[in-house]
C-alpha positions in Angstrom: -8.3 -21.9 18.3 -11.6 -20.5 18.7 -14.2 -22.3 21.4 -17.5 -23.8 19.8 -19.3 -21.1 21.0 -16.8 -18.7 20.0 -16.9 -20.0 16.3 -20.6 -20.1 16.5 -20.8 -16.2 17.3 -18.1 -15.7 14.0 -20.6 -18.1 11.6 -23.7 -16.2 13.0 -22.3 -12.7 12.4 -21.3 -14.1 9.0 -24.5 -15.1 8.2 -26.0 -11.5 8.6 -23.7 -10.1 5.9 -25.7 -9.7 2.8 -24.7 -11.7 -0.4 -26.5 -9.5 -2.7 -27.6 -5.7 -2.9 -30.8 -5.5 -1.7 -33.8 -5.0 -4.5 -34.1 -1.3 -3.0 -30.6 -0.6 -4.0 -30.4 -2.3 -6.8 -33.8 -0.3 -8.3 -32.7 3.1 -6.9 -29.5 2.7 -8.5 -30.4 1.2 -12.0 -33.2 4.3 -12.1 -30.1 6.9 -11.3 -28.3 5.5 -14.4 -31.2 5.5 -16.5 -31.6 8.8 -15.7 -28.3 10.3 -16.1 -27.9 11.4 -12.4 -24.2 11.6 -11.4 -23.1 10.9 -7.8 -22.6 14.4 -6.4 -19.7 13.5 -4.2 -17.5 11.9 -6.9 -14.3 14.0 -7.4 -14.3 14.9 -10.6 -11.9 15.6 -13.7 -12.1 19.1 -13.5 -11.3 19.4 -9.8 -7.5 18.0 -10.1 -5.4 19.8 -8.1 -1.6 19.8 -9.5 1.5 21.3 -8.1 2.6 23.0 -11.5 0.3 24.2 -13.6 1.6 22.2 -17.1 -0.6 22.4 -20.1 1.2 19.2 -20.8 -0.4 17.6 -17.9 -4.5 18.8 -18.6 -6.9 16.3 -19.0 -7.9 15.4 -22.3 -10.9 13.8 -24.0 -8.7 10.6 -25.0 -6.5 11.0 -21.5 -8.5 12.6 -18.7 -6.6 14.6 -15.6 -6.6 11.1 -13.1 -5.7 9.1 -15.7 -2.6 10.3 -16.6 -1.9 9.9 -13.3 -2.1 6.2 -13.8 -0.1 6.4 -16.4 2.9 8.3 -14.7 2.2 5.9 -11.9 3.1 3.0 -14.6 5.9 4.2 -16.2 8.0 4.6 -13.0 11.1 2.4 -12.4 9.4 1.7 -8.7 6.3 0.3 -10.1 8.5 -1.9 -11.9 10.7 -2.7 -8.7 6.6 -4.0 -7.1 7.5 -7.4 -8.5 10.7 -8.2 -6.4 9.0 -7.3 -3.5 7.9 -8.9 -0.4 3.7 -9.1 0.2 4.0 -11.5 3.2 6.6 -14.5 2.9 10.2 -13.0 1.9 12.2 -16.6 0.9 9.8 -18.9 0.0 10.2 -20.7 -3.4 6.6 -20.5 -4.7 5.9 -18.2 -7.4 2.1 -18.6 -6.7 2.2 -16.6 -3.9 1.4 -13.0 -3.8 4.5 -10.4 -4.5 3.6 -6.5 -3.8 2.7 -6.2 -7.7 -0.1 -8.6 -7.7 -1.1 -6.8 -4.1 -1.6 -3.2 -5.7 -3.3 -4.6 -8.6 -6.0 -6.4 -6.4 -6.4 -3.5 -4.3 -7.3 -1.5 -7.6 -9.7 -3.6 -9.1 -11.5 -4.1 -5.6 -11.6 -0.7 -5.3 -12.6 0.4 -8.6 -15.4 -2.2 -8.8 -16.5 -0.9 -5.3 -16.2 2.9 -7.0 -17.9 1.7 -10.1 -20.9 0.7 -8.2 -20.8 4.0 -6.1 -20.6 6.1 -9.4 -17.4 7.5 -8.6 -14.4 8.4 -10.5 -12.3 5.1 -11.2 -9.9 6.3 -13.1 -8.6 8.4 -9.7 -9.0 5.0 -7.6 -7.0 3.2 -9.8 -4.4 5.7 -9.9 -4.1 5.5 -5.6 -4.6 1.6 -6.1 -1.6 1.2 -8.0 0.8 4.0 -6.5 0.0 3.2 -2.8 2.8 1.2 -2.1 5.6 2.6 -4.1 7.6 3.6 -1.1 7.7 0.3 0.4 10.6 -1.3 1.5 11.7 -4.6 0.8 11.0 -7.4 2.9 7.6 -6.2 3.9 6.3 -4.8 7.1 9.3 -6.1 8.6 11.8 -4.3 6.0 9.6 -1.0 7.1 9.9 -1.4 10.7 13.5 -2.3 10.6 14.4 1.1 8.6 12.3 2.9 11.0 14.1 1.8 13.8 17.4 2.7 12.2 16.1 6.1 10.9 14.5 7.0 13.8 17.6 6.6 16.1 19.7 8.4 13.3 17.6 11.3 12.8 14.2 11.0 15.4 12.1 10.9 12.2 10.2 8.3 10.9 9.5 6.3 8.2 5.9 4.9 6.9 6.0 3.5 3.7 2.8 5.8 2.6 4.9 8.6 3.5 7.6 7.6 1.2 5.2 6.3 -1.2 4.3 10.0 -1.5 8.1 11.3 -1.5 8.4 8.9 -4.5 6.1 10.7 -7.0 6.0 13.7 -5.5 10.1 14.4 -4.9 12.1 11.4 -6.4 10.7 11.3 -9.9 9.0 14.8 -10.2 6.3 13.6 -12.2 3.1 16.5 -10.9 0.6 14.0 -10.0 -2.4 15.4 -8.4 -2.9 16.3 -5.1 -5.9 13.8 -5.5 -3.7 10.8 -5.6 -0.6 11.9 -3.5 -3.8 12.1 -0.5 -5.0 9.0 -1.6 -1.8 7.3 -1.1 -0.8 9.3 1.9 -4.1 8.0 3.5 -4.4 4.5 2.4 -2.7 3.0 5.0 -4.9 -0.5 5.5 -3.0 -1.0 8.9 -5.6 1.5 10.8 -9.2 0.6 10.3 -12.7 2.5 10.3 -16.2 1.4 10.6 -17.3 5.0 9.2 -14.7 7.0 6.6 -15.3 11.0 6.7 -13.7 13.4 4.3 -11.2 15.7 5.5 -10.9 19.1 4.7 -7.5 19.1 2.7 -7.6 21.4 -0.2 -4.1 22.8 -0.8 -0.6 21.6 -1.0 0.2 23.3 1.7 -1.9 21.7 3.8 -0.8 18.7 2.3 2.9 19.5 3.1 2.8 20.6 6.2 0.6 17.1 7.0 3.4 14.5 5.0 5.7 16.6 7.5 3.8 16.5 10.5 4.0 12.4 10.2 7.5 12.6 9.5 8.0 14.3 12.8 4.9 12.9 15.2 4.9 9.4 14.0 1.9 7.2 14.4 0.0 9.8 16.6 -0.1 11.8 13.4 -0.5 8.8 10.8 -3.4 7.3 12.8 -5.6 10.0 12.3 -4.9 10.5 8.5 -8.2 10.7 6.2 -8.7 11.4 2.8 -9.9 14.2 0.9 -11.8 12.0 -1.9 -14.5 9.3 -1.3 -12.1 7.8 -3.7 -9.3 7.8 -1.2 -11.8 6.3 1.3 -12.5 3.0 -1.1 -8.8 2.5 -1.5 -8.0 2.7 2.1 -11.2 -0.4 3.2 -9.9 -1.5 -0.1 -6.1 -2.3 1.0 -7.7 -3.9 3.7 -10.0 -6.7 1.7 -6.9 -7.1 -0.8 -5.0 -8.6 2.0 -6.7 -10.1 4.4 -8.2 -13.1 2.6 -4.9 -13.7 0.4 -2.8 -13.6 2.7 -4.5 -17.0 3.8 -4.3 -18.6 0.8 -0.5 -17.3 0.5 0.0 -18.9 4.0 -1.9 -22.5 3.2 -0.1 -22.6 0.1 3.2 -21.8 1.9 2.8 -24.8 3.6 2.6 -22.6 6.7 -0.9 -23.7 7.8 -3.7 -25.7 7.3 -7.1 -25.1 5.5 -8.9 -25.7 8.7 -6.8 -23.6 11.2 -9.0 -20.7 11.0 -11.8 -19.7 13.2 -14.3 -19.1 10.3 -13.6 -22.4 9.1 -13.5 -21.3 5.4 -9.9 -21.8 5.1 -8.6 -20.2 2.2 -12.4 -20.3 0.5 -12.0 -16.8 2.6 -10.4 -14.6 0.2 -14.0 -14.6 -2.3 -16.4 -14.8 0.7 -14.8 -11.5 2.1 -14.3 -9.9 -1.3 -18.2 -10.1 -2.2 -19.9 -10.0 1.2 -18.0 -6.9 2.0 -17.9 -4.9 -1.7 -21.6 -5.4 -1.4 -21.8 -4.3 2.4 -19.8 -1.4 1.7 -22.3 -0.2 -1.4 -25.3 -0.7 0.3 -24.4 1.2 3.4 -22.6 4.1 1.2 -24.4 5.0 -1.9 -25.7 8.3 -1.7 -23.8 9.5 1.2 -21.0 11.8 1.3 -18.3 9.3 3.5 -17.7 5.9 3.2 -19.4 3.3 5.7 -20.0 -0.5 6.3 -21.9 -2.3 8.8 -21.3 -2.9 12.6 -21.0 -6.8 11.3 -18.8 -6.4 8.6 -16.5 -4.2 11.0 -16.6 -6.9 13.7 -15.5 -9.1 11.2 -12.8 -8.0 9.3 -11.3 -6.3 12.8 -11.5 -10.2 13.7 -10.0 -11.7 10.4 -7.0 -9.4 10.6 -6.2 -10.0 14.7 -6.4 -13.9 13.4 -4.3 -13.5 10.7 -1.6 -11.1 12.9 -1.7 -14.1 15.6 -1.4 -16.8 13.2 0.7 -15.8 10.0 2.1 -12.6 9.9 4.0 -13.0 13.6 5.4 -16.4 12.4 5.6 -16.5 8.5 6.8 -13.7 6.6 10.6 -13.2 7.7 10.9 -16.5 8.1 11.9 -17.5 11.7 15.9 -16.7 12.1 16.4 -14.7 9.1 14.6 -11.9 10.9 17.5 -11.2 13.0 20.2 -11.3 10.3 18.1 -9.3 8.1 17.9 -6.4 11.0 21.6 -6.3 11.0 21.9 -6.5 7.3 19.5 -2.9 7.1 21.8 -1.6 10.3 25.3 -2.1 8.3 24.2 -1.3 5.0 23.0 2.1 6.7 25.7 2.9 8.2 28.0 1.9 5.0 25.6 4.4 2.9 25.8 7.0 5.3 29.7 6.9 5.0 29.7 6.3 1.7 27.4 10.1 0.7 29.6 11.5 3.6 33.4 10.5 2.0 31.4 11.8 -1.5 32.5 8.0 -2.8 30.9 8.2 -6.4 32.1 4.2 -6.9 30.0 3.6 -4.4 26.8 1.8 -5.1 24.3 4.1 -3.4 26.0 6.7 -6.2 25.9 4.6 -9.3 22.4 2.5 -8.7 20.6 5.4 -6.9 21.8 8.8 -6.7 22.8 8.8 -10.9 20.0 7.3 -11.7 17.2 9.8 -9.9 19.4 12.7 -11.1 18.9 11.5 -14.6 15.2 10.7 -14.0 14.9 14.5 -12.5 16.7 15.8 -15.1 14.0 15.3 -17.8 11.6 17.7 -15.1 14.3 20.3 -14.8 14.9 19.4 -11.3 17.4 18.4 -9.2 17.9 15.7 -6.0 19.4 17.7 -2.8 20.9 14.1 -1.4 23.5 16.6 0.1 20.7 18.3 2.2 19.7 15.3 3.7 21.7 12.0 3.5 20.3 10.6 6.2 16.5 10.9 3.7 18.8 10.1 0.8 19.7 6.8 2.3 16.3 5.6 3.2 15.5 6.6 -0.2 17.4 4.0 -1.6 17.0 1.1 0.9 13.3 1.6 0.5 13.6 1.6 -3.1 15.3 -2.2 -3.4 13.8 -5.4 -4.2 14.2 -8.0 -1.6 17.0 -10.1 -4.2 18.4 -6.6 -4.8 19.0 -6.3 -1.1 20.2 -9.5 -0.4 22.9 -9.5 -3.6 24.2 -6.2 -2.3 24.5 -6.8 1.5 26.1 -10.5 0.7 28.7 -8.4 -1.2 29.3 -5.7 1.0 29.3 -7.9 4.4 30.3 -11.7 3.3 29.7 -12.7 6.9 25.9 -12.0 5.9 23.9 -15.0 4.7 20.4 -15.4 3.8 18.4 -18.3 2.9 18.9 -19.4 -0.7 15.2 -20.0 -3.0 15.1 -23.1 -4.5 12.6 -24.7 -6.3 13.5 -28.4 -6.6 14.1 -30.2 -3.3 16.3 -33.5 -4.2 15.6 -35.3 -0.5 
């Protein structure tokens, strides 16, 4: 726990965050509106960038180009998949606590009411809000790191769930979604913080390409200096950030994993709406007008602080919870390797054929394209371990390996 003095600095720095927009902004911005004036930096509708040039996919008055992005984004069986997936606390038999589907919905409507305020185009932001994390895996950060592990050793790729995010709408379901979102979601990663967001100069897909592959072969030296090409992009990415670090307190009192009063800030779970207005209206007021995304030195300190408190005391003790982490690793090591053998023998019983490989063929099919699992079956097996809900997961590797046992939820304790 923090010292007195220590919690005095936090509470001080706190204090300086604004609560409102100041009158300035809120004057400057009300006479932009009133006269028409449109925020020159906004990406708009007319600038989509698509892979194929469809007529079926132009923007329309009744469906505009990012929002049928959105709406492919919706329609996919791994937005679907969101809500069997882990946010933070993998077993826990509370259905009030956050799943990945609430997660990318709060990330969208922070962001858009961030964008809405900055006069850019929301209908983009929600699109990169709801299709950041389509590529997760199950089981969380932990699920991600254990596949990485395996893949990695395997191959000497790696796998970051924005990366396969990406692969998901761009590859797996063919569905020509902008270059505008797939950077978005390539860049969103929430992990890798910024006081100050700058554009970058992407423009093409091949730039894009050759960047999606440059992380697949470098890793985290290339991931960490990932930006995006909208200001949109750069409101999802702070915007991941605020989502998470607030709820993920509540999540963990509610768990039962701590108490109200064992954070520094002493707000408890009260944390999640002081951090959602304090820094939406930080992030305006130091942004409107300008052509990146900034927020104070205060509000920096403080969500840098907010996350290495959270790290320290939730997220390296509460979400696999304690021995099922190791069981779990071994579960993503042998159903791996069973894949693996599985695409290798050509074994179309096999589950990885029937649940995964039929299904993306048919799903392809509609696009007049085709998945190459037999170029790659090493990619075609992290394809679909990254693509399974946590009970999904669980049910299959129980089957496959009954020495395998994870923690059963239950919802009525009879002690």
């Amino acid at each position: 726990m923090a010292t007195n003095q220590e919690t005095a600095v936090i509470k001080a720095r706190m204090d300086r965050i604004p609560s409102a927009l100041s009158p300035e902004l809120v004057e400057r911005i009300s006479a932009d509106r009133a006269s028409g004036a449109v925020n020159p930096y906004r990406c708009n509708d007319d600038q989509v960038i698509r892979r194929i040039d469809r007529a079926v996919d132009k923007g329309t008055l009744m469906r505009p180009a990012f929002m049928r992005d959105t709406e492919k984004i919706l329609h996919l069986p791994a937005y679907t998949r969101y809500a069997g997936k882990t946010q933070v606390f993998s077993f826990r038999s509370n259905d009030d606590l956050s799943r990945r589907g609430l997660h990318v919905q709060l990330v969208s409507r922070i962001a858009r009411d961030i964008g809405h305020a900055l006069g850019l185009n929301c209908d983009l932001i929600e699109a990169i809000g709801l299709g950041h994390d389509l590529g997760h895996t199950p089981f969380g950060h932990a699920g991600e790191r254990f596949l990485n592990d395996i893949y990695h050793e395997h191959t000497g790729r790696f796998f970051f769930h924005n990366v396969q995010s990406v692969r998901v709408l761009d590859a797996l379901y063919g569905r020509n979604v902008s270059l505008q979102t797939l950077d978005g979601v390539l860049c969103h990663n929430g992990e890798y913080e910024q006081r100050v967001f700058e554009l970058s100069d992407m423009g093409s897909f091949d730039q894009f390409d050759q960047t999606v592959e440059d992380c697949i072969a470098k890793g985290y030296s290339a991931i960490e200096h990932l930006r995006p090409m909208t200001l949109e992009g750069c409101v999802v990415r702070i915007s991941d950030i605020l989502a998470y670090v607030g709820r993920d307190r509540q999540d963990a009192i509610a768990a039962g994993l701590l108490s109200p009063d064992a954070f520094d800030d002493g707000r408890g779970g009260a944390y999640n709406s002081w951090i959602l207005t304090h820094a939406s209206i930080d992030i305006v007021e130091h942004s409107y007008g300008k052509p990146r995304i900034e927020m104070s030195e205060d509000l920096f300190e403080e969500i840098r602080r907010a996350k290495r408190e959270n790290y320290e005391k939730i997220y390296s003790k509460g979400g696999i919870e304690g021995d099922s982490e190791a069981e779990l690793r071994e579960a993503f090591v042998k159903l791996y390797d069973r894949c693996l053998r599985d695409l290798n023998s050509g074994d179309e019983s096999s589950y990885i054929f029937k649940h995964h490989i039929s299904r993306i063929e048919q799903q392809l099919s509609y696009y007049d394209r085709t998945y190459a699992w037999r170029d790659d079956k090493d990619q075609a097996v992290v394809d679909y371990i990254a693509s399974m809900t946590d009970g999904y997961f669980c049910e299959l590797t129980s089957r496959l390996f009954p020495g395998l046992e994870f923690p059963h939820r239950t919802y009525i304790n009879e002690r």
